[in-house]
VOPAGU-2260 file (C-alpha; in pm, 1 decimal, decimal comma):
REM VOPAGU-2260
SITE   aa  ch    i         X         Y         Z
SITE  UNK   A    0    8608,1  -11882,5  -25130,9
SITE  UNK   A    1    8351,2  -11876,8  -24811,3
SITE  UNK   A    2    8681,1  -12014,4  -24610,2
SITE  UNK   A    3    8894,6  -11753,8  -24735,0
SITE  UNK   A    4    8576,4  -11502,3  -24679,1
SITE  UNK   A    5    8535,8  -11655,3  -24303,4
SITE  UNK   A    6    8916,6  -11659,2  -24193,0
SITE  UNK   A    7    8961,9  -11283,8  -24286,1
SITE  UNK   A    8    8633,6  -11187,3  -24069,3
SITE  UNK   A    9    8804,7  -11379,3  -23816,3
SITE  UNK   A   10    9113,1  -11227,1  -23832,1
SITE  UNK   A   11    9036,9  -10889,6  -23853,4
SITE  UNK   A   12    8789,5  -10948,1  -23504,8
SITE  UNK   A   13    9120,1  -11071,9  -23291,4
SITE  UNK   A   14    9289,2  -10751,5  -23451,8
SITE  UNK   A   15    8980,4  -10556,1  -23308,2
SITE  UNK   A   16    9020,6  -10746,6  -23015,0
SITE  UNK   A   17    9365,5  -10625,8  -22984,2
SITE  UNK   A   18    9236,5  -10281,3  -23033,1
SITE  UNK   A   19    9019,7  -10320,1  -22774,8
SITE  UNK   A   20    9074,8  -10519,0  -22462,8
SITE  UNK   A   21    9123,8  -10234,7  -22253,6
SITE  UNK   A   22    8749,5  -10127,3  -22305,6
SITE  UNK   A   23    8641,1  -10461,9  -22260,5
SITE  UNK   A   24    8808,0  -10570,6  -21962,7
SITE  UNK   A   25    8650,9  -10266,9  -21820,4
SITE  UNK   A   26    8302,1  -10366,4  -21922,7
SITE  UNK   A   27    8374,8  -10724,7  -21785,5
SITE  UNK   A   28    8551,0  -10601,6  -21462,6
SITE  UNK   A   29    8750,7  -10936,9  -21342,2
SITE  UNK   A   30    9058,5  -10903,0  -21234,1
SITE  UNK   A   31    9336,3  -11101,8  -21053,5
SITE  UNK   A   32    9476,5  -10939,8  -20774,5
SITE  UNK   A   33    9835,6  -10998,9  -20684,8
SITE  UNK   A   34    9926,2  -11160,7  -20330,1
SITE  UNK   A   35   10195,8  -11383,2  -20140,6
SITE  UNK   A   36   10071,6  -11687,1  -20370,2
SITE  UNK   A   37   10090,8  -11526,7  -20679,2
SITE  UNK   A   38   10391,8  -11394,4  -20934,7
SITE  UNK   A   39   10230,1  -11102,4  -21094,9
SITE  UNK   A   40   10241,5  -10752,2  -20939,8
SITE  UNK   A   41    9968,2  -10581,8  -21067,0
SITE  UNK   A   42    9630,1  -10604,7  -21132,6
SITE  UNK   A   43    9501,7  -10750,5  -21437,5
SITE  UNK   A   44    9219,6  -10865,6  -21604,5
SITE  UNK   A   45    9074,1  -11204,6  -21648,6
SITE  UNK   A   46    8949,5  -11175,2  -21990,5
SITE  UNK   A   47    9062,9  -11466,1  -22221,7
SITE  UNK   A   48    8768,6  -11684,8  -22125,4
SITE  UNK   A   49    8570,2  -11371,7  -22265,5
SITE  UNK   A   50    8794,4  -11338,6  -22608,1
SITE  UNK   A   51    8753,1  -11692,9  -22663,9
SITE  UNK   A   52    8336,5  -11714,0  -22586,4
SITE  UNK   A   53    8342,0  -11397,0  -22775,8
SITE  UNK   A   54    8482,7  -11604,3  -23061,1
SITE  UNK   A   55    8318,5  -11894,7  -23009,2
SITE  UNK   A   56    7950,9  -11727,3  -23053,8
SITE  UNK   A   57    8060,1  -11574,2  -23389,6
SITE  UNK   A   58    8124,0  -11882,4  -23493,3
SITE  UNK   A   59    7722,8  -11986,1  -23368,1
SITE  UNK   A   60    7629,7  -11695,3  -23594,0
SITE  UNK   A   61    7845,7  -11717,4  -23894,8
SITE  UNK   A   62    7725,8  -12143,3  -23887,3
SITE  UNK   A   63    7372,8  -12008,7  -23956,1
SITE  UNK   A   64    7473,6  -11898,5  -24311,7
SITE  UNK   A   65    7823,0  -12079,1  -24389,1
SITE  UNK   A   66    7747,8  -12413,4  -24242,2
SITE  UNK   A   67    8075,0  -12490,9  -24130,7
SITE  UNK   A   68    8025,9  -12692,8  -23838,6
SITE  UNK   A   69    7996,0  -12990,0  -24058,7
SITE  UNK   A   70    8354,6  -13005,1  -24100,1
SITE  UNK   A   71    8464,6  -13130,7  -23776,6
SITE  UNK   A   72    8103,2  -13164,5  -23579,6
SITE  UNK   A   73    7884,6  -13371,2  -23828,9
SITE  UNK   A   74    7572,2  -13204,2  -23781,6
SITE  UNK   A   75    7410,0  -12830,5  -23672,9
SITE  UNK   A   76    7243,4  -13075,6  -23367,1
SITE  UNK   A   77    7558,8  -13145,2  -23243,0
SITE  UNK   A   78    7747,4  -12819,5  -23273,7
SITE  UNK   A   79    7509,9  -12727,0  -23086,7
SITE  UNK   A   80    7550,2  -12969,9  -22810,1
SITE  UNK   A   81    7861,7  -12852,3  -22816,3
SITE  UNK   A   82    7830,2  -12463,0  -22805,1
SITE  UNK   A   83    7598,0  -12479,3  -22548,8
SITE  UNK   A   84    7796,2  -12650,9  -22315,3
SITE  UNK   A   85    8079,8  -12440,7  -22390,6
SITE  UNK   A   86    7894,4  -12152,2  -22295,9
SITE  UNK   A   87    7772,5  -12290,0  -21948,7
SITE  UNK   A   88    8151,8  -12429,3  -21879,8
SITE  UNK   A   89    8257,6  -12056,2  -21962,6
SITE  UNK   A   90    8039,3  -11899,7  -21725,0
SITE  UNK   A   91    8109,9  -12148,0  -21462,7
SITE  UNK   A   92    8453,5  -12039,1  -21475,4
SITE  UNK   A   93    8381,7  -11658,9  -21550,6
SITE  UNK   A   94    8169,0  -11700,3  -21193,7
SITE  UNK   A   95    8470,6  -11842,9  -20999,1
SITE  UNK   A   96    8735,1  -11582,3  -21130,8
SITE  UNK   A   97    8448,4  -11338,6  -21006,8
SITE  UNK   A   98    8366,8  -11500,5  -20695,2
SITE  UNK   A   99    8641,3  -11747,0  -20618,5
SITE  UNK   A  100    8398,3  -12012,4  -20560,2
SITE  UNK   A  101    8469,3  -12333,5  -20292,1
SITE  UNK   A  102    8644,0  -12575,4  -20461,1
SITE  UNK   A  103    8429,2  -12894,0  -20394,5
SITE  UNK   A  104    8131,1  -12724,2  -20524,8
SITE  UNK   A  105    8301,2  -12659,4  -20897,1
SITE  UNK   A  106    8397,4  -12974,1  -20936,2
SITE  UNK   A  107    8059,5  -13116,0  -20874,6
SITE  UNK   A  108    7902,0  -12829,7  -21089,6
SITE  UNK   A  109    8161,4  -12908,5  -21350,4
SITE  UNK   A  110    8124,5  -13278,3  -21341,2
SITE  UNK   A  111    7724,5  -13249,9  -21385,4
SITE  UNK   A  112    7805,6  -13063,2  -21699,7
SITE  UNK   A  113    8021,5  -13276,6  -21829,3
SITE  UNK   A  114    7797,1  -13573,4  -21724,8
SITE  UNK   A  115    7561,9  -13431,0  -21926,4
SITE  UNK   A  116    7671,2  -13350,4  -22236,2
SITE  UNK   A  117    7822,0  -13712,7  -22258,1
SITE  UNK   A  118    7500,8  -13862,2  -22173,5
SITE  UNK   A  119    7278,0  -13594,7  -22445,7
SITE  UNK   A  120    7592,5  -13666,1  -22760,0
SITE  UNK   A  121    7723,5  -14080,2  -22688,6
SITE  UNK   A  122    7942,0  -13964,8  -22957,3
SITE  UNK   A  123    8175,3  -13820,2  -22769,5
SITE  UNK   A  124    8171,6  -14111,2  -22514,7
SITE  UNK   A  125    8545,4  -14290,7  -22511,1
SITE  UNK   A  126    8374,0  -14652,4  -22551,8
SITE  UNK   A  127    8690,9  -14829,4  -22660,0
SITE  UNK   A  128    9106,8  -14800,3  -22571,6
SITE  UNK   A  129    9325,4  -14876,1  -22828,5
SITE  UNK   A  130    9684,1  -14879,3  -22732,4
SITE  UNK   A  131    9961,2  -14877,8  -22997,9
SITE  UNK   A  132   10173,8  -15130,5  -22747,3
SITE  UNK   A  133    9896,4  -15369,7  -22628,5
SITE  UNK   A  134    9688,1  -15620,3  -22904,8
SITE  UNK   A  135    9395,9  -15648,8  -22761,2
SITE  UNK   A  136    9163,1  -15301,6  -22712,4
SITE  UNK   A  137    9020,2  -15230,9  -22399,1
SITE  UNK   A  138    8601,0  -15214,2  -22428,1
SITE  UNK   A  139    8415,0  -15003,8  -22138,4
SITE  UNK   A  140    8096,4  -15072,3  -22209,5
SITE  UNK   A  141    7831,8  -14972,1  -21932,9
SITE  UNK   A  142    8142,1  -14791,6  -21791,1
SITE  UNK   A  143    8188,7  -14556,1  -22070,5
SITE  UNK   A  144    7997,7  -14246,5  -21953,9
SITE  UNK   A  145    8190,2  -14276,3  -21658,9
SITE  UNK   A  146    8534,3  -14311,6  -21752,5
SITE  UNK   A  147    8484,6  -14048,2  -22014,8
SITE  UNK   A  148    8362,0  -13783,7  -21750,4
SITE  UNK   A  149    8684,9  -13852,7  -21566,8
SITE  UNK   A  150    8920,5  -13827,9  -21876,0
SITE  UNK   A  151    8734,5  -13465,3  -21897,7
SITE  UNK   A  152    8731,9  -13422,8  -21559,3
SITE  UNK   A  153    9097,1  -13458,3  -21512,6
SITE  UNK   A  154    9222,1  -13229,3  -21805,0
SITE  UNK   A  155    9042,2  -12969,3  -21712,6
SITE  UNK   A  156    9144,5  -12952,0  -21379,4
SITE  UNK   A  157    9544,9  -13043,4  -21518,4
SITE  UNK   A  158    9529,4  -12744,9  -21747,5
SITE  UNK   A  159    9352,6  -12508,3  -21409,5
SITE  UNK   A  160    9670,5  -12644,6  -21262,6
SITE  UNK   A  161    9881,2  -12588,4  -21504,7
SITE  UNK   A  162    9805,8  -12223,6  -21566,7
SITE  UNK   A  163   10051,7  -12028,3  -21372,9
SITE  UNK   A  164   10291,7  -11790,0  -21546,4
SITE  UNK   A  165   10264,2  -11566,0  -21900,3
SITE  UNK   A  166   10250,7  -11806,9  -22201,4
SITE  UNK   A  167   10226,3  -12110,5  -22028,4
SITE  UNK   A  168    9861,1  -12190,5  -22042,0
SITE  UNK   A  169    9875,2  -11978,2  -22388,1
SITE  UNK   A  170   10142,7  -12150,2  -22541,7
SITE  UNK   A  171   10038,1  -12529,5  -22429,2
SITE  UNK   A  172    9683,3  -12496,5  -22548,5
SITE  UNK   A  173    9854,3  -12417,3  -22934,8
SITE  UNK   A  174   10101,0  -12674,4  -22885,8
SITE  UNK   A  175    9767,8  -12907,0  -22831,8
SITE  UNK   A  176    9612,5  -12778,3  -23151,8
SITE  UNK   A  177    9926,8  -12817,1  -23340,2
SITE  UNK   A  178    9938,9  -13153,1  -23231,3
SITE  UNK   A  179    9562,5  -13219,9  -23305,4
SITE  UNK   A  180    9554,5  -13048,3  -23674,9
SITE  UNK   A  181    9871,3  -13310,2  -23781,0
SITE  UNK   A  182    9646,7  -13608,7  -23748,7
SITE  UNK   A  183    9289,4  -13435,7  -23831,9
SITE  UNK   A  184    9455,7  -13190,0  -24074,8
SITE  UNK   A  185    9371,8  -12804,3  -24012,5
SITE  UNK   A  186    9022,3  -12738,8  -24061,1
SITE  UNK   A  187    8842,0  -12343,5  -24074,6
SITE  UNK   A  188    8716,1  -12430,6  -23685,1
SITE  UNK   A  189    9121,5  -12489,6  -23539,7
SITE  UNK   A  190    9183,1  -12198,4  -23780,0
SITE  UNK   A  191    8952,6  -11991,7  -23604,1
SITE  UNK   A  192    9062,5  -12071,2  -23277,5
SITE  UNK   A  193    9414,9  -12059,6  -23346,3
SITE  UNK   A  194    9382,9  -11692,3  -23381,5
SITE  UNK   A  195    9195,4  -11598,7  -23123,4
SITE  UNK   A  196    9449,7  -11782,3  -22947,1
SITE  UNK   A  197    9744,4  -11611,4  -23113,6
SITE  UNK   A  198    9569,1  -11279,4  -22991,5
SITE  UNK   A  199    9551,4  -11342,5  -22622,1
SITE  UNK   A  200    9901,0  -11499,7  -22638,9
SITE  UNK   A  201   10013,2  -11156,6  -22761,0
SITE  UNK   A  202    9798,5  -10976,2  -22490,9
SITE  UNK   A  203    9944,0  -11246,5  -22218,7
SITE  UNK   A  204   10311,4  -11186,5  -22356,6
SITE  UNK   A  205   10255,6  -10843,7  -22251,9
SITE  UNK   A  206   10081,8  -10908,2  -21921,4
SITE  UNK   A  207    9807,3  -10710,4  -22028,8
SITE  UNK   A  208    9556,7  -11008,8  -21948,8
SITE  UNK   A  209    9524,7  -11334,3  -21818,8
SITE  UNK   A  210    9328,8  -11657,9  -21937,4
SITE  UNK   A  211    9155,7  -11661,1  -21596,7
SITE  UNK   A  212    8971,3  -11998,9  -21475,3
SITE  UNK   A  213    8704,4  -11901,7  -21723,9
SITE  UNK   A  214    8986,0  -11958,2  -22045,1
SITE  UNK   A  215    9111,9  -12240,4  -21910,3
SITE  UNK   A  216    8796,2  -12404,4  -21833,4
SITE  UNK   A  217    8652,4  -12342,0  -22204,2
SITE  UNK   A  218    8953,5  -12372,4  -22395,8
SITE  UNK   A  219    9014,9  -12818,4  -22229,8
SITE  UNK   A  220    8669,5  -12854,4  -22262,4
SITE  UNK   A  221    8738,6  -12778,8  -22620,6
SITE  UNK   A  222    9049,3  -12957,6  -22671,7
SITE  UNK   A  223    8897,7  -13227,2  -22484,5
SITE  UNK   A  224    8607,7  -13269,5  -22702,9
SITE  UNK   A  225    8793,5  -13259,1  -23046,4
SITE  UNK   A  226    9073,9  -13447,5  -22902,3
SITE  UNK   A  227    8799,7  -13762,3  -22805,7
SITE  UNK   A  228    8576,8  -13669,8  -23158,0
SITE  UNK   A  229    8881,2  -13725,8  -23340,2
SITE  UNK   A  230    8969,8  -14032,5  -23179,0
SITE  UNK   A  231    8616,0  -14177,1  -23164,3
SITE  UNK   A  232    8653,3  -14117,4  -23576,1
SITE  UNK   A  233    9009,3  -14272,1  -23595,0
SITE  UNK   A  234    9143,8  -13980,6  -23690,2
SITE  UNK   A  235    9401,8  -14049,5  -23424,2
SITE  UNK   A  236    9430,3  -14444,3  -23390,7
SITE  UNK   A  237    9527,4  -14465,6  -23019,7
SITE  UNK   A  238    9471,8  -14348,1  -22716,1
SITE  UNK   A  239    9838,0  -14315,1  -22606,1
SITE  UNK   A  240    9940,9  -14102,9  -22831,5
SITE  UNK   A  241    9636,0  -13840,7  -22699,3
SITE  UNK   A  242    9790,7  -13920,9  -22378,2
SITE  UNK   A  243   10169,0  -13807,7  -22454,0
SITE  UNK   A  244   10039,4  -13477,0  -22563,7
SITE  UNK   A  245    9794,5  -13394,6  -22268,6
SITE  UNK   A  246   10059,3  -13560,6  -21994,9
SITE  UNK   A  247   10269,8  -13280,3  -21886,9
SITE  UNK   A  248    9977,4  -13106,3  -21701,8
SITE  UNK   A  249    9832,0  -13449,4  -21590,1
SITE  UNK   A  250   10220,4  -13538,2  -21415,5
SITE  UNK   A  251   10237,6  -13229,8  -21266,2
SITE  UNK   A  252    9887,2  -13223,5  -21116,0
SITE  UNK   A  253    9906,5  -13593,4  -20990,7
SITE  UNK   A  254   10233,1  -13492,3  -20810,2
SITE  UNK   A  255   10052,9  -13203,0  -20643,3
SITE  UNK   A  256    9779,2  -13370,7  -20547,7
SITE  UNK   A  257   10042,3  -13651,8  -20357,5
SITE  UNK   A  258   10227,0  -13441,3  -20239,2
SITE  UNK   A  259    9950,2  -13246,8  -20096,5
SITE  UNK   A  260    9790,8  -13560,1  -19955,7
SITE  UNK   A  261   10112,7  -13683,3  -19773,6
SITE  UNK   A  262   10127,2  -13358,9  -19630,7
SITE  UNK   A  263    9777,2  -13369,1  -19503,8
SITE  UNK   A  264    9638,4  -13093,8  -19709,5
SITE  UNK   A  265    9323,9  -13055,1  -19957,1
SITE  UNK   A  266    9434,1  -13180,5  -20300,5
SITE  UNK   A  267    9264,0  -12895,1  -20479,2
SITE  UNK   A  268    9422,6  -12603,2  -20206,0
SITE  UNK   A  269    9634,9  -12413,1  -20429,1
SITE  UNK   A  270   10030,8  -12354,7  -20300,7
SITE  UNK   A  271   10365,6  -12246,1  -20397,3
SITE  UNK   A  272   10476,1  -12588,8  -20541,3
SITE  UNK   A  273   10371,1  -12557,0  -20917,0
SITE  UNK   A  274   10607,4  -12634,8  -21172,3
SITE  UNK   A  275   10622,4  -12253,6  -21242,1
SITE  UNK   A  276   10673,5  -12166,2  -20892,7
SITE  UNK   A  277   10962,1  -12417,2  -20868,3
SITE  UNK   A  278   11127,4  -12281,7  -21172,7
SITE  UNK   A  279   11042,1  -11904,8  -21143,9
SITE  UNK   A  280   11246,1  -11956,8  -20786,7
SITE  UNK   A  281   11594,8  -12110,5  -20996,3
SITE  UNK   A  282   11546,8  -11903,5  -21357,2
SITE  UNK   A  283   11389,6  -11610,6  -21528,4
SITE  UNK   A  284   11084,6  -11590,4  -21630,5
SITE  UNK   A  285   11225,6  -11642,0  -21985,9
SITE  UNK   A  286   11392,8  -11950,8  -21910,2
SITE  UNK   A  287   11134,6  -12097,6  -21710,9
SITE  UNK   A  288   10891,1  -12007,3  -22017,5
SITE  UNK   A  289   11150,7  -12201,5  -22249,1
SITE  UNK   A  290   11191,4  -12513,5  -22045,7
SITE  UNK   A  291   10816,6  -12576,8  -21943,0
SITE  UNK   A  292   10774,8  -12552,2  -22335,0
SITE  UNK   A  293   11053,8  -12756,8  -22455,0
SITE  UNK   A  294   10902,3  -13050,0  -22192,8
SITE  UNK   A  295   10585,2  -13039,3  -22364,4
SITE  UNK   A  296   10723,2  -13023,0  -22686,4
SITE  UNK   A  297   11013,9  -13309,5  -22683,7
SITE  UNK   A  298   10773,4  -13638,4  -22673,6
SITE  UNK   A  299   10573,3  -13519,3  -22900,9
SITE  UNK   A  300   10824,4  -13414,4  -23159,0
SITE  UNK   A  301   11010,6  -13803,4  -23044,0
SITE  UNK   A  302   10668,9  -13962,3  -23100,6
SITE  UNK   A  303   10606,0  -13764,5  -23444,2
SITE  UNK   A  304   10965,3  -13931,0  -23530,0
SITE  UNK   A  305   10811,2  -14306,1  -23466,4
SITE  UNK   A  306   10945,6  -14394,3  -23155,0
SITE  UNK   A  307   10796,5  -14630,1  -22928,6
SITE  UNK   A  308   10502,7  -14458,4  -22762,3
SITE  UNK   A  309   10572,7  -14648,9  -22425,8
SITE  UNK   A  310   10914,7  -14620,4  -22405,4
SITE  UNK   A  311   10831,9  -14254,0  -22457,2
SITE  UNK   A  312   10587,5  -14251,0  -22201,0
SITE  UNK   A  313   10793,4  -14417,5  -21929,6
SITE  UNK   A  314   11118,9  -14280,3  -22008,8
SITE  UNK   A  315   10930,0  -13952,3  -21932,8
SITE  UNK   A  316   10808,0  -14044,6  -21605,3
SITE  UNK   A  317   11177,4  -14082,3  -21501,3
SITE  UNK   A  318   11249,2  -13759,4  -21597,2
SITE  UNK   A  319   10990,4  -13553,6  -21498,3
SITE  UNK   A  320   11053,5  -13727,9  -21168,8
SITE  UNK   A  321   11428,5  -13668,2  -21169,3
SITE  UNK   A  322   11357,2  -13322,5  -21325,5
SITE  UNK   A  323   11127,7  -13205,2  -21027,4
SITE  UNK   A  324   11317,3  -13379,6  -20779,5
SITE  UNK   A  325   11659,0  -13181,8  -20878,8
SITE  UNK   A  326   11448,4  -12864,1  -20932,4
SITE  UNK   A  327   11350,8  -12926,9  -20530,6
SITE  UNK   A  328   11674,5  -13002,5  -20411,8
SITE  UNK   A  329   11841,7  -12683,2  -20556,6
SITE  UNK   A  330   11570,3  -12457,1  -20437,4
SITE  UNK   A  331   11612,6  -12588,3  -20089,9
SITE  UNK   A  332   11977,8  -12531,6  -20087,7
C-alpha cells in the first residue's frame, strides 16, 4: 500500500512538472543557445538535470518516513553516499551548462568525485570480471578503485557525447533502465525515475527543454551505480552483458576521440561528426531518431534471445564500423 501511496505522489509531481517547466526554467535561467555547431534554432532551457535532482531529493525526503532505499541500496548510510554524490555530480554539470567550463578541468573535478565515492562505499568497487565467454574471472585487486573510476569515467563522458538531438539522450537512458529492471526486476526507485524520465522525454519531444550536461551527468552516474550494484550482487552475472547495453555511446565516443586524434585535435573539442550530426545530414530528424534507437535496441533484444554475447559484441563492431563508414561516404558525395 506505501508503494502504491509513493508511486502516485510521484506521478502526480512529473504531471506538476509538466505544468510547470516554463516557471521553472525561468527561475533556473540556463539555456542553450543555438550556433553553427548546434541543430536546434532556438533557445531553450537546460532543465532536465533540475527535474531529475528535483526528483531525486523527494525521494531523500519521502526515505525519511517510507524507508525505501533498502530495496535496491541496502542501508540509509549508503543511500546516502549515494544522494550526496548525485547532488555534487548535478551541480558540477548544472555549473558547466551555466558557465561552459574548460574541459580538462571537469574531468579532473569529475574524476575526484567519482574517486571518492568509490573509495567512501567499496561496494560499488568492480573487484571482479566475469565474462560469459571466458572460464576463468578476471580479479583486480589493488587495481579495483582504479579501474572502476574509469568504467564511470568513460560512461559518463559516452552518454555527454552521446547527447545530441531530441530523444536521443531521453530515450537511451530508458532503454538502459528497461534493460536493468529485466535482470533486477522493477523496484519503486526505477519506478520513480522512470517517470520523471517519461516527463522530460515528453518535454524533449516537444523541444521545450533539453537534458543539458547537468541531466546527463546525473542520470550515468545513476545508471552507472545501479548498473555496477547490481552486478557486484549478481543480479546480472557478467560483465559483458552490462557492456552490450552501455556500448553504443562507448563506440561512438572512442571513434571520435580517434578520429579527433589522427586529425590532431583535442579529444574532448566538440565537432560536427556525432552520430546525430552524420545522420541529421542524410535523414529527418524522425528517421535519424528511429535508427540511433533501433542500434541500441537490436543487441540487446539478440542477447535477451540467448545468443552468444561475443559474437554479438563483435559482429557489432563490424557494423557500426561499416554503418559509420557508409554514413561518411554518402554525406561526402
Amino acid at each position: 500500500m506505501n508503494e502504491f501511496i509513493i508511486i502516485l505522489l510521484f506521478f502526480i509531481f512529473n504531471f506538476v512538472i509538466l505544468l510547470s517547466y516554463k516557471k521553472i526554467s525561468k527561475f533556473v535561467n540556463v539555456y542553450d543557445i543555438p550556433n553553427k555547431r548546434k541543430i536546434h534554432k532556438n533557445k531553450t532551457p537546460l532543465i532536465g538535470g533540475v527535474l531529475i535532482i528535483i526528483c531525486l531529493i523527494l525521494i531523500f525526503f519521502t526515505n525519511i518516513f517510507f524507508n525505501i532505499s533498502n530495496q535496491i541500496f541496502g542501508s540509509d548510510t549508503t543511500f546516502y553516499f549515494f544522494f550526496f554524490t548525485s547532488l555534487i555530480i548535478f551541480l558540477l554539470g548544472f555549473v558547466d551548462d551555466k558557465y561552459d567550463l574548460n574541459s580538462n578541468l571537469r574531468l579532473l573535478i569529475l574524476s575526484l568525485i567519482i574517486f571518492s565515492i568509490l573509495f567512501l562505499d567499496q561496494n560499488i568497487q568492480i573487484k571482479v570480471i566475469k565474462i560469459s565467454f571466458l572460464d576463468d574471472p578476471i580479479y583486480l585487486g589493488k587495481y579495483s578503485i582504479f579501474f572502476s573510476t574509469l568504467c564511470f569515467l568513460l560512461f559518463i563522458n559516452a552518454c555527454n557525447m552521446f547527447d545530441g538531438i531530441n530523444l536521443q539522450s531521453t530515450s537511451y537512458f530508458i532503454i538502459v533502465l528497461i534493460s536493468l529492471s529485466l535482470f533486477t526486476g522493477l523496484n519503486i526507485f526505477l519506478i520513480i525515475i522512470l517517470l520523471s524520465l517519461i516527463a522530460i522525454f515528453y518535454l524533449n519531444f516537444s523541444g521545450k527543454i533539453f537534458m543539458g550536461d547537468s541531466g546527463i551527468y546525473l542520470l550515468s552516474f545513476i545508471f552507472s551505480y545501479l548498473v555496477v550494484k547490481s552486478y557486484n550482487l549478481e543480479l546480472i552475472k557478467n560483465a559483458d552483458i552490462i557492456f552490450i547495453i552501455m556500448m553504443v555511446p562507448g563506440f561512438d565516443m572512442l571513434r571520435l576521440f580517434i578520429s579527433r586524434i589522427f586529425d590532431k585535435k583535442n579529444p574532448f573539442r566538440a565537432d560536427m561528426n556525432h552520430i546525430h550530426h552524420l545522420l541529421i545530414k542524410k535523414y529527418s530528424y524522425t528517421k535519424s531518431i528511429l535508427i540511433i534507437n533501433s542500434i541500441i535496441l537490436f543487441p540487446i533484444f539478440v542477447m535477451l534471445l540467448g545468443f552468444n554475447n561475443l559474437v554479438i559484441i563483435l559482429s557489432y563492431l563490424v557494423f557500426y564500423i561499416y554503418f559509420i563508414y557508409h554514413l561518411k561516404l554518402n554525406n561526402n558525395k
